[in-house]
C-alpha positions as CSV (number, residue, x, y, z in Angstrom):
1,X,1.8,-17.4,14.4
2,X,4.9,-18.9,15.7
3,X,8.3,-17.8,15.5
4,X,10.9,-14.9,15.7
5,X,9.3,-12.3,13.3
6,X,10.7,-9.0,12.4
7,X,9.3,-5.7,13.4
8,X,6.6,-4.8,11.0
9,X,4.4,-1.9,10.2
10,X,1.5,-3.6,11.7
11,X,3.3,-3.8,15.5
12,X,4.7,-0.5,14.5
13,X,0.9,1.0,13.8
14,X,-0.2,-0.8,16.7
15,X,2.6,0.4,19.3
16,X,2.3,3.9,18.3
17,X,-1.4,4.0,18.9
18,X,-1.1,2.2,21.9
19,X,1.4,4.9,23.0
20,X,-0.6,7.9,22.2
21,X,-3.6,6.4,24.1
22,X,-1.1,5.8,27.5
23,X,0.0,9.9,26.8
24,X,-3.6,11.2,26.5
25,X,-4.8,9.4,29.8
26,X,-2.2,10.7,31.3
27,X,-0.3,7.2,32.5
28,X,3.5,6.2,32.9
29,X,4.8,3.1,31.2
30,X,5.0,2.1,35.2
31,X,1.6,2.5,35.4
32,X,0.2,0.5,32.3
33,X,2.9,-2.0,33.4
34,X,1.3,-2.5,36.5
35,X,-2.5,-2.8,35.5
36,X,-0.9,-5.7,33.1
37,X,1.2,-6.9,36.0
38,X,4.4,-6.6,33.9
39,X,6.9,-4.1,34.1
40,X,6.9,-1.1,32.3
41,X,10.0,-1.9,29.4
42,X,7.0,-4.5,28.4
43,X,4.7,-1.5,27.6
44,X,7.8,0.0,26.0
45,X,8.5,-2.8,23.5
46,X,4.9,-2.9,22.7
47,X,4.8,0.7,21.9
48,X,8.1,0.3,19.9
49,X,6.3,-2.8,18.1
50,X,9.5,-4.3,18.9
51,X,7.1,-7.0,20.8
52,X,3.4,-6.7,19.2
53,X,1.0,-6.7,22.0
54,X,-1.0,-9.5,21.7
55,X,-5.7,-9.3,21.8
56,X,-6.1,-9.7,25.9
57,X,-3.0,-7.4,26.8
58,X,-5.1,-4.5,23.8
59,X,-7.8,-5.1,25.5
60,X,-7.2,-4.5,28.9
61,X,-4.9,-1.4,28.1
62,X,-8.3,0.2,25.9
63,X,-9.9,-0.1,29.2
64,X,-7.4,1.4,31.6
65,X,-6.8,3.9,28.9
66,X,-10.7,4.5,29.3
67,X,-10.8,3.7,25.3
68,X,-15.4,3.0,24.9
69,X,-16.2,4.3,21.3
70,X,-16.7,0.3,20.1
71,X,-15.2,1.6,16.3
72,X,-12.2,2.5,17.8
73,X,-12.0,-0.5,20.1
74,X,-13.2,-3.0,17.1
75,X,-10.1,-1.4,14.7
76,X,-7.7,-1.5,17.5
77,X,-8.6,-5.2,18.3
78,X,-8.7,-6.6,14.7
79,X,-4.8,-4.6,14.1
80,X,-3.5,-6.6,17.3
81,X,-4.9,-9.6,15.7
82,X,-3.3,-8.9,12.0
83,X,-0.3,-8.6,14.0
84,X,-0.1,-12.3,14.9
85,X,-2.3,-14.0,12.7
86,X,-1.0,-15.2,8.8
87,X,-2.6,-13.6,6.4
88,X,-2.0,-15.1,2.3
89,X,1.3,-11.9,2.5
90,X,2.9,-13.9,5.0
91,X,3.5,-16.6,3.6
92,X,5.7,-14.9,0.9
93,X,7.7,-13.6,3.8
94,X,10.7,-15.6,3.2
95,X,10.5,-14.3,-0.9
96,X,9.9,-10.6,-0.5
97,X,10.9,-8.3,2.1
98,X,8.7,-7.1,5.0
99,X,8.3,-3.8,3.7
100,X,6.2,-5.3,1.0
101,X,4.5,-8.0,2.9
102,X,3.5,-4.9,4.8
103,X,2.4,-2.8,1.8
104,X,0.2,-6.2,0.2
105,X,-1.2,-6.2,4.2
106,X,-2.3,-2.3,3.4
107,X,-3.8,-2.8,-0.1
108,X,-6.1,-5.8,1.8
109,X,-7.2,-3.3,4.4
110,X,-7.9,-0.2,2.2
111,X,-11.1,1.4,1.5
112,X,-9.4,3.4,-1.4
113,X,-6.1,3.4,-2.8
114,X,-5.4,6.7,-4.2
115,X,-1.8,6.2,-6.3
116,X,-0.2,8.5,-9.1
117,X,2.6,6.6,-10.8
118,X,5.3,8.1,-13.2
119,X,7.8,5.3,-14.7
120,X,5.8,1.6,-14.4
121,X,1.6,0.7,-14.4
122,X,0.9,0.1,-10.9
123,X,1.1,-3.7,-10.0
124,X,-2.3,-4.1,-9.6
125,X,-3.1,-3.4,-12.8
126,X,0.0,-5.1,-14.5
127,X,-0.1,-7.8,-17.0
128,X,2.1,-11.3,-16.1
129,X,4.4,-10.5,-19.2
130,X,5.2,-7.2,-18.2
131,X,5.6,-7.8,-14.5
132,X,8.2,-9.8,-15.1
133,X,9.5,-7.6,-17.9
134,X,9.8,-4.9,-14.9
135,X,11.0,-7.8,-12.2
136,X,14.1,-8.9,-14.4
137,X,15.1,-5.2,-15.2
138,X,15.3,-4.7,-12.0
139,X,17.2,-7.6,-10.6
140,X,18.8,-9.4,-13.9
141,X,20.6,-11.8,-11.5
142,X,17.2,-13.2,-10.2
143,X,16.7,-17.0,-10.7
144,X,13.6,-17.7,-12.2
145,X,12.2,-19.8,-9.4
146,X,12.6,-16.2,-7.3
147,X,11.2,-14.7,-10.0
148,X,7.9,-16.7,-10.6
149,X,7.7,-16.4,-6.7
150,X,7.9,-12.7,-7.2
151,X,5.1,-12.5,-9.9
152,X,3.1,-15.2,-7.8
153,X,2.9,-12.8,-5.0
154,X,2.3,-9.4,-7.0
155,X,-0.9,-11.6,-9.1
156,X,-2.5,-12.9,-5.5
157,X,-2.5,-9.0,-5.2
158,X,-4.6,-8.3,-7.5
159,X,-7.0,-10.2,-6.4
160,X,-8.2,-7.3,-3.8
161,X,-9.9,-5.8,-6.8
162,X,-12.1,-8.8,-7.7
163,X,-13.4,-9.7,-4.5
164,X,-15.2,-6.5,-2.8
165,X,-11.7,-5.2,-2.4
166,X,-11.1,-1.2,-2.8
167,X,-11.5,1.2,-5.0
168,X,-8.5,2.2,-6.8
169,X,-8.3,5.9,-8.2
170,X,-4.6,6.1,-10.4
171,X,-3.3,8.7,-12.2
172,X,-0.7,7.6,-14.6
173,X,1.9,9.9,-16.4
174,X,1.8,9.6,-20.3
175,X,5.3,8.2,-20.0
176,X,4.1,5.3,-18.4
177,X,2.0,4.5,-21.7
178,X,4.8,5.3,-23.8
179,X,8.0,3.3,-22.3
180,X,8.0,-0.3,-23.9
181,X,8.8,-2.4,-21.2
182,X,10.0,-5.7,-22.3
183,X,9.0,-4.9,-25.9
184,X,6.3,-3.9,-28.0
185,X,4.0,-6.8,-28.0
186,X,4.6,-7.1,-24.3
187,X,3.3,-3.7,-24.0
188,X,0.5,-3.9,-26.6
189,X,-1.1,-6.4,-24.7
190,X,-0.2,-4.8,-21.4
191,X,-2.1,-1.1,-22.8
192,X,-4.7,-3.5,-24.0
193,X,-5.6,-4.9,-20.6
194,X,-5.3,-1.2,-19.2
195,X,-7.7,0.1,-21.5
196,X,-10.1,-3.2,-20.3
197,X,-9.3,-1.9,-16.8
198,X,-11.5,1.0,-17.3
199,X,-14.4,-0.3,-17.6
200,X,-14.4,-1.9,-13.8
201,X,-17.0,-0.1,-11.7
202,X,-13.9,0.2,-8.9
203,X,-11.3,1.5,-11.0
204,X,-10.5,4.9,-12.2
205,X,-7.9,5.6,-14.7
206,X,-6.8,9.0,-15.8
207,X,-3.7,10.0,-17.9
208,X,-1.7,13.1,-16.8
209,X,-0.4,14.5,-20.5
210,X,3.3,15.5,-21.3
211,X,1.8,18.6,-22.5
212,X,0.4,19.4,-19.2
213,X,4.0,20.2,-18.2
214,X,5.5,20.2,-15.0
215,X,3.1,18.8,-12.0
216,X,3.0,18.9,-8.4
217,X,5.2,15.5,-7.5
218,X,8.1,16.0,-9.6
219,X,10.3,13.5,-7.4
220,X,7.5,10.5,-8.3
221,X,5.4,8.1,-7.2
222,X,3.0,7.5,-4.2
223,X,0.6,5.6,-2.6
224,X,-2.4,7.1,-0.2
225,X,-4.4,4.0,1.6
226,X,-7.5,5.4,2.9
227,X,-8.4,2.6,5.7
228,X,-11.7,2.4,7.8
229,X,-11.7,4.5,10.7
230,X,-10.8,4.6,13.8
231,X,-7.3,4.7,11.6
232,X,-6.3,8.0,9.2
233,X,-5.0,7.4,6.0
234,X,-1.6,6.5,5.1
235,X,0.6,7.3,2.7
236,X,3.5,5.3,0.9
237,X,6.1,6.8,-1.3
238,X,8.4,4.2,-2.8
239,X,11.8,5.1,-2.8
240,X,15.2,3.8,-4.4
241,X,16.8,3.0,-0.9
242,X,13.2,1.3,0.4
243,X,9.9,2.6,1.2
244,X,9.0,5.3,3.4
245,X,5.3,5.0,4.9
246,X,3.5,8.3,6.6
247,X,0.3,9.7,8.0
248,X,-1.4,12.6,9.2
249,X,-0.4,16.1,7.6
250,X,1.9,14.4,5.3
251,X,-0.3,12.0,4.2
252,X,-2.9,15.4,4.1
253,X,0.1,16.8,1.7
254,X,0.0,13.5,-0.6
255,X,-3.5,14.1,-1.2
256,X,-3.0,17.7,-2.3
257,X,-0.9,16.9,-4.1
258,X,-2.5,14.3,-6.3
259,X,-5.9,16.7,-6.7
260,X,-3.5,19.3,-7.8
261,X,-2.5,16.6,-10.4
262,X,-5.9,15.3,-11.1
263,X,-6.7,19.0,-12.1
264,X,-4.0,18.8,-15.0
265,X,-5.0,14.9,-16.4
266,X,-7.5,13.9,-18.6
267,X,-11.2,13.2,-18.1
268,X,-11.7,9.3,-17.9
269,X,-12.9,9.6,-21.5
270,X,-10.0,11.4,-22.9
271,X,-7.8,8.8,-20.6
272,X,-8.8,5.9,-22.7
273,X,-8.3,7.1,-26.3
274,X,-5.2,8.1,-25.2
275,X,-4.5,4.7,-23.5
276,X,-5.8,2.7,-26.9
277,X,-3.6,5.5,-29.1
278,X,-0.6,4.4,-27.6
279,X,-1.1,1.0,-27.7
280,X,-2.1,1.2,-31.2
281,X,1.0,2.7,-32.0
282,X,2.9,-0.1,-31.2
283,X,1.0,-1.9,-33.4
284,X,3.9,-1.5,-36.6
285,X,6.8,-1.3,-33.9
């Protein structure tokens, strides 16, 4: 891929592993530098993703780092290549930030997506209607060329669950079922095509009841990605000034955090009565 590009997740990801590699054999940035025959700020700016090392310099730095275990070489290789290469998210880059072009990059890559949600249905199970509903609420001054670009991108996502794509375990607060975004009939049909949901052999749906009370994420939302190894899981937790992405023992936290959760929610069974109650309450609104 040509061009200036900003400094993604994916060079971030990549850098950072790169960089712990270097620390566990015990080499300098001088010293990588020179195996590459660069200079060391080179190995820097790789590390910092600020400058995505590209397949040969990965590969050459796996074998100085003494890095054999082909899994971990094969997941390394295939993230420097993501890196460079356009994938379908890219080409939204100039319509949605990076963050997101990042997060679609993540959904494409899980295993699993783990997510408990507690004001909108998750985008990939969203209806058109009320993906724009949500869109225009939260940017009314959106044209609607921007805006059919935004719903464009968020639909291609969806595809992931079509095409031997994850599986996708969600855990929805009862609110969620019972806010009537961009109107009743909007949201009948939206409920409607939730409850259809269901019966996918990679989707699990369970409600989280208001009786249940108070739960173990009380400031929201998240996201756990569970990716094929050599790489852990991560963990994204949207937030009103942008999204924070994390691994390792706070990604561990996220998920015990959502068992906790799943412990207070309905069975599946009990999840889709309640899911085709509420939509059948809308159905003199």
């Amino acid at each position: 891929m040509s061009g200036k590009r900003g400094v993604t997740l994916r060079a971030q990801w990549l850098g950072k592993h790169l960089r712990e590699l270097r620390e566990r054999a015990g080499l300098t940035l001088k010293e990588a530098g020179e195996y590459l025959q660069r200079d060391g700020s080179t190995v820097s700016r790789f590390e910092a993703g600020l400058y995505p090392a590209r397949t040969p310099d990965v590969l050459a730095l796996l074998d100085l780092y003494g890095v054999t275990a082909p899994q971990a070489r094969d997941g390394l290789v295939r993230l420097s290549r993501d890196v460079w290469q356009n994938g379908w998210w890219d080409d939204y880059s100039g319509d949605v930030s990076l963050g997101i072009v990042d997060y679609a990059w993540l959904e494409a890559r899980a295993e699993s997506i783990t997510s408990f949600d507690t004001l909108v249905i998750p985008g990939l199970l969203q209806t058109r209607e009320y993906m724009e509903a949500v869109i225009r609420a939260e940017d009314p001054d959106a044209s609607d060329k921007q805006v059919n670009r935004w719903v464009e991108f968020r639909l291609t996502r969806q595809g992931i669950l079509t095409n031997d794509g994850p599986r996708l375990f969600t855990i929805l607060d009862e609110c969620v079922l019972r806010r009537p975004i961009g109107g009743p009939e909007i949201m009948r049909r939206q409920l409607a095509h939730l409850a259809q949901s269901t019966s996918a052999p990679n989707i699990e749906i369970r409600v989280l009841p208001l009786q249940a009370g108070a739960h173990a994420s009380p400031d929201g939302a998240f996201r756990i990605f569970g990716l094929p190894q050599p790489f852990p899981a991560v963990a994204y937790v949207p937030t009103p000034a942008g999204a924070i992405y994390v691994e390792g023992e706070t990604a561990d936290g996220l998920k015990l955090k959502y068992d906790r959760i799943q412990r207070n929610a309905l069975s599946i069974e009990d999840s889709r009565r309640l899911i085709a109650a509420a939509k059948e309450s809308l159905a003199d609104a």
